[in-house]
C-alpha positions in Angstrom: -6.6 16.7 20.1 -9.9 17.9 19.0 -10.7 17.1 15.4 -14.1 18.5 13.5 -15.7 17.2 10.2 -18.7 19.0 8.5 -18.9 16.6 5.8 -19.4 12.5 5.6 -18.9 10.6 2.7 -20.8 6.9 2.6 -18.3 4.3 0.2 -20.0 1.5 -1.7 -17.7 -0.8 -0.7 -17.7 -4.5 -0.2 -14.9 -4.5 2.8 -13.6 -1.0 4.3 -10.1 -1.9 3.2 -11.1 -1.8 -0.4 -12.1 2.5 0.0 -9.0 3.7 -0.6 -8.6 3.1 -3.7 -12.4 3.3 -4.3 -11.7 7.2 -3.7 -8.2 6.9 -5.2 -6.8 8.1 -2.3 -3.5 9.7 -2.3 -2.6 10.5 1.1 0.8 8.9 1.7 2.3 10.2 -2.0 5.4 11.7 -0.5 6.2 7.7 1.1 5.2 5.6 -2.5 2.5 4.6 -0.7 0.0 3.6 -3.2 -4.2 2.5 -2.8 -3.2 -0.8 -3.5 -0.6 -1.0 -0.8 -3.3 0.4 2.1 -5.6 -2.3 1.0 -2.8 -4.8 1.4 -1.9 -3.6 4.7 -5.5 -2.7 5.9 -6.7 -6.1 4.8 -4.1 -8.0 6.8 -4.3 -5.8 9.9 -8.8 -6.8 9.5 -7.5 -10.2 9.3 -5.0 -10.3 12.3 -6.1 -8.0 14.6 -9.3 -6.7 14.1 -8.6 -3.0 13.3 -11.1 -1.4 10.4 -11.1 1.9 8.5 -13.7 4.0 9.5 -12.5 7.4 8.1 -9.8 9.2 5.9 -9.0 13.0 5.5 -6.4 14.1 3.3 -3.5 12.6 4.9 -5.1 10.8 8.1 -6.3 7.7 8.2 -8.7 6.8 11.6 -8.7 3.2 12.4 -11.1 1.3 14.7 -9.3 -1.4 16.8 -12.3 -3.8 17.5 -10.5 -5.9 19.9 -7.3 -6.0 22.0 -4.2 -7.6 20.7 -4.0 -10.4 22.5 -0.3 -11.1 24.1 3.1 -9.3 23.5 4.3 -10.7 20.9 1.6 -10.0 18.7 1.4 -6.0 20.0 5.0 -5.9 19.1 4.6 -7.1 15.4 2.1 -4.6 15.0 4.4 -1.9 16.5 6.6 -2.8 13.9 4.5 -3.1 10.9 2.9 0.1 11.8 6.0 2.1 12.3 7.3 0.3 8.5 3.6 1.6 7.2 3.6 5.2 8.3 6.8 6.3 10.3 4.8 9.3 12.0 2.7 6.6 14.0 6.2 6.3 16.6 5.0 10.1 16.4 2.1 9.2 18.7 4.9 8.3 21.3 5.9 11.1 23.7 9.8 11.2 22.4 12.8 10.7 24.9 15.5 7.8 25.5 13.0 5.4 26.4 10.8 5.7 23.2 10.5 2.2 22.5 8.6 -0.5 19.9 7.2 -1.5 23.2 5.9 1.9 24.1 4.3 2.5 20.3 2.9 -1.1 21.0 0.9 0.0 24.4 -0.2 3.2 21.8 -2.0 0.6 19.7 -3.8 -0.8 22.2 -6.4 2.2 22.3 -9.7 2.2 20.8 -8.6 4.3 17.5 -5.2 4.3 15.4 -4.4 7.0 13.5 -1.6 6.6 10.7 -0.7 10.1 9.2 1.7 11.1 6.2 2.4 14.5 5.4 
């Protein structure tokens, strides 16, 4: 999945969980997903599990996941929150009968997230 950008777009921002609403970004309208929600949810997941905004388009978000989740339990409570956040993340998940929290969890794991509305 190839993605290209011509443009980049510096925010002054103290912590990266603070530019979307710095940019008053709207891309999860269609969920009532407001700025203030994304920094609530984008501070905790800095706080608990390293994971950083590093870019948005108009309805992406690109997370940088600085560090593994350390144990199961802790993957599986991000599964979970992520999938409550943005219910196109379970998208990531190759869909059949066995398309499981754990299965979104082992998605997480990589390098870069990638929460999408449409």
């Amino acid at each position: 999945m190839g993605y290209a950008y011509d443009r980049m777009l510096l925010v002054p921002v103290a912590r990266p969980w603070l530019v979307p609403g710095r940019l008053g970004w709207m891309g999860a309208c269609n969920y009532d997903v407001g700025w203030r929600d994304h920094a609530t949810i984008l501070r905790r997941w800095q706080a608990l599990w390293r994971v950083e905004l590093v870019a948005l388009d108009r309805d992406v978000m690109w997370l940088r996941h600085l560090e593994p989740i350390p144990g199961r339990a802790p993957a599986l409570e991000a599964a979970l929150e992520a999938a409550l956040y943005c219910p196109h993340v379970a998208d990531e998940v190759p869909f059949d009968e066995d398309a499981t929290l754990d299965r979104l969890a082992k998605t997480l794991l990589q390098p870069m997230w990638r929460p999408w509305w449409d």
